[in-house]
N, C-alpha and C positions, 0 to 999 in steps of 0.2 A: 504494500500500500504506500510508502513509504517515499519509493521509487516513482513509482505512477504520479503520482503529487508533480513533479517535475519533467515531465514532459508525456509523450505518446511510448511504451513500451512497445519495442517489436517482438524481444527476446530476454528473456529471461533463465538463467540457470545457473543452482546452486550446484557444487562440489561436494560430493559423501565420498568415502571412504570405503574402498571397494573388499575388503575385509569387514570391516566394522556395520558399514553401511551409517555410522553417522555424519554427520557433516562438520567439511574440515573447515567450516569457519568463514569460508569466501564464495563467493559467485558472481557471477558477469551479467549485464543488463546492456541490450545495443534501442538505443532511442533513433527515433525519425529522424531527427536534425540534430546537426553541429550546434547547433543553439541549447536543444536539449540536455545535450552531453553536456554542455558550459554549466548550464542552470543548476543540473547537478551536482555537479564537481562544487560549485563556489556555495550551494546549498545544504550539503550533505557532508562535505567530508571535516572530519572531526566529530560532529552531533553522537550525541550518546544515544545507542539502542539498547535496550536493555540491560542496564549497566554496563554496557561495552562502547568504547569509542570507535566508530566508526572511518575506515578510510577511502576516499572516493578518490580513483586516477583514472586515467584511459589507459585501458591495457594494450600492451606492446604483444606481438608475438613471436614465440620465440623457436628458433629452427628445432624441426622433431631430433629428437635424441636416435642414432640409430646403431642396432645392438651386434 
């Protein structure tokens, strides 16, 4: 809900823990517009969620690991 507040969600999804199955704490959110993203980031990051401080960046990606 949190998210949605600042702009149009396309995409949403959290990270769990492919053992555990609970979640490792993070997840990615992709909005409509660059404006979006902005609104975000300057709106969210630091705000306490549930007694946790929150951090809002645009995530980078990074070349697959290959074994």
């Amino acid at each position: 809900e949190l998210v949605r507040e600042q702009g149009t969600v396309l995409d949403a999804k959290v990270i769990y823990d492919r053992e555990s199955g609970r979640s490792r704490g993070f997840g990615f959110v992709t909005y409509g517009s660059a404006e979006e993203v902005n609104n975000a980031i300057s709106n969210l990051d630091g705000v306490d969620l549930d007694g946790r401080q929150i951090r809002v960046t645009v995530a980078e990606s990074k070349p697959r690991r290959q074994f």
